[in-house]
C-alpha positions, 0 to 999 in steps of 0.5 A, spaced: 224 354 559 231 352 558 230 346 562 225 344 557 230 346 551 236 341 554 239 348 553 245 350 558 247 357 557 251 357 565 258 354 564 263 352 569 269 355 569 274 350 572 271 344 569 266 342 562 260 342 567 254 347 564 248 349 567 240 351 565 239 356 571 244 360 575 243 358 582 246 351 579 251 353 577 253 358 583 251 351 587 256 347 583 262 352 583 262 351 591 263 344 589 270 347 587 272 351 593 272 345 598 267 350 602 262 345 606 257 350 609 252 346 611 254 342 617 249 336 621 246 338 627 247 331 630 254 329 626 259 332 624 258 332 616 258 338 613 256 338 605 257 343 599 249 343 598 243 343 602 240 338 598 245 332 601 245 335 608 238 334 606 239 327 604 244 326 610 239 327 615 234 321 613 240 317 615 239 318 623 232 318 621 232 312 618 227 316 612 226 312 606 222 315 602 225 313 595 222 306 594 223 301 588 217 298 584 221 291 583 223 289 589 222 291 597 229 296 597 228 303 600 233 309 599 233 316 603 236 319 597 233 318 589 239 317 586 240 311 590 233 309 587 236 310 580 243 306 581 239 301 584 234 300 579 239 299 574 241 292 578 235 290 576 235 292 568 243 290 568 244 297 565 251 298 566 252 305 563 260 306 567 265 303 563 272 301 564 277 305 559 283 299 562 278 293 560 272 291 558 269 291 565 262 296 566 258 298 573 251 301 574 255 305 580 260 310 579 262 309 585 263 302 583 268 304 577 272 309 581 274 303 586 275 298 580 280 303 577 284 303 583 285 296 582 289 298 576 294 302 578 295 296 584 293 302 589 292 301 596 290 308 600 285 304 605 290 301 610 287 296 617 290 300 623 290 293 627 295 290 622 299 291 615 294 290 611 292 295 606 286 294 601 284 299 594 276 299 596 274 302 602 269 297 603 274 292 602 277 295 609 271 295 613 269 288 612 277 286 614 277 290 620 270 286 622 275 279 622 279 283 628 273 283 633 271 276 631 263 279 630 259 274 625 253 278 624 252 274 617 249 267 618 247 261 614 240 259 615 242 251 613 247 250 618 250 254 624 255 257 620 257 264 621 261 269 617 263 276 618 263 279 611 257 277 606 260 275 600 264 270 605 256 267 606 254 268 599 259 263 597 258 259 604 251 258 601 253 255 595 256 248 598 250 246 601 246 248 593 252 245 590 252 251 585 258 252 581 257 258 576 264 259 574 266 254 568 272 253 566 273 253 557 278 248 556 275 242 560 269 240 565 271 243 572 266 249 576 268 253 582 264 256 587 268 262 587 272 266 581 278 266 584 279 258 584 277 259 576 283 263 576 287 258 579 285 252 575 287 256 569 294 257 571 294 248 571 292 249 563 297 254 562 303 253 566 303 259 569 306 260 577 308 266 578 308 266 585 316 265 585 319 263 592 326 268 594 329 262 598 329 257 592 327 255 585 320 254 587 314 257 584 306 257 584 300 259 580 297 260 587 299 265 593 298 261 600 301 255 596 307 260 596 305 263 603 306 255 605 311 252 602 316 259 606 314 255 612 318 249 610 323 254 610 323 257 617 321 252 620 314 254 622 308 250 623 303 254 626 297 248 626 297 244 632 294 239 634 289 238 641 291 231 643 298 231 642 304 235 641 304 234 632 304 241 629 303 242 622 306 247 616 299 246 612 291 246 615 290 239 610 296 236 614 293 237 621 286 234 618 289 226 617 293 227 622 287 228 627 284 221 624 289 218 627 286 220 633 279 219 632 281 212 628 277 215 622 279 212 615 275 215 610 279 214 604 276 207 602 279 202 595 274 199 591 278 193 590 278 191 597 276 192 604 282 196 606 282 203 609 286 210 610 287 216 613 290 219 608 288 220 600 296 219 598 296 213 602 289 210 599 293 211 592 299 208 594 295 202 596 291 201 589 298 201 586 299 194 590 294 192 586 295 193 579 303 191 581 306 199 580 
């Protein structure tokens, strides 16, 4: 009866948690201990309750009884079938304590608070590169097998991860949903707005260790040491020209091709390169 009274007389010993029945609490109590009873016959998982063993096997089995009303999305475990739902509502009852961010996934919200603390536990074994989301690792890793699995239906353009397509998909829609408060510019991505901003505000936090240089955006510092070492790492197929920065090699190759893409309104004339464009329109007002 007392799971009808909301009463929960059965409390933990090791955290706040209190239980209606004591075979709840008993099975909660194992959560502490780190013992994992349950163990897998296909896998080697093991679980501290039979009812996530239970909800493990469906995923060699494929199972998905759990079904959502709104959509065509199944789950192997109901829980699942909950978060999920919350996608749909917009409910997002997990709140972050540092900013005003909120989740409708707890796990969403313990990776989000690594993201704070500038913690990077998930580390590629085929590089240096450390990531605070385990997710975030496994989509990297995907990068160093060359393996696209994710393609656009519009083009023929593929992509590893599938927030790299989402944002693919937006050139060909011309969506831009992230707006800019003090002037007209939209971006495809919001760490392009992030940049933007730094163009209002003056911010370039990004400090070079050679010189006196700085900048609001990583790989713009990231290509400027380039100029420092010497290294130009994009290199041209038809001739031995090499190149710090990918949007040099790119008029470059216009020489090649002849391709003049940069026309003036005030005459015929055409260039290879925007800079060049801009020069030439000077000519014209006598600058």
């Amino acid at each position: 009866m007392m799971s009808h009274t909301g009463e929960n007389p059965f409390k933990c010993g090791l955290c706040d948690k209190a239980f209606s029945r004591m075979g709840n609490l008993k099975r909660h109590v194992v959560t502490h201990s780190g013992e994992k009873p349950f163990k897998c016959d296909l896998c080697d998982k093991a679980f501290s309750q039979k009812g996530d063993l239970k909800y493990h096997m469906m995923t060699h089995t494929g199972e998905k009884p759990f079904k959502c009303d709104l959509c065509d999305a199944a789950f192997s475990g109901k829980s699942h079938l909950k978060y999920h739902i919350m996608t749909h509502t917009g409910e997002k009852p997990f709140k972050c304590d540092l900013c005003d961010k909120a989740f409708s996934l707890m796990s969403t919200l313990k990776g989000h608070v690594v993201t704070h603390s500038g913690e990077k536990p998930f580390k590629c074994e085929l590089c240096d590169k450390a990531f605070s989301l385990k997710n975030s690792l496994k989509g990297h890793v995907v990068t160093h097998f060359g393996e696209k699995p994710f393609k656009c239906e519009i083009c023929d353009a593929a992509f590893s991860l599938k927030s790299t397509l989402k944002n693919h998909i937006m050139t060909h829609t011309g969506e831009k949903p992230f707006q800019c408060d003090l002037c007209d510019a939209a971006f495809q991505r919001k760490t392009y707005l992030k940049y933007h901003m730094m163009t209002h505000t003056g911010e370039e936090p990004f400090q070079c260790d050679l010189c006196d240089a700085a900048f609001s955006r990583k790989d713009s510092l990231k290509y400027h040491m380039m100029t420092h070492t010497g290294e130009k790492p994009f290199k041209c197929d038809l001739c031995d020209a090499a190149f710090s920065q990918k949007s040099n090699l790119k008029p470059h190759m216009m020489t090649h091709t002849g391709e003049k893409r940069f026309k003036c309104d005030l005459c015929d004339a055409a260039f290879s390169r925007k800079n060049h464009l801009k020069y030439h329109v000077g000519t014209h007002s006598g600058n």
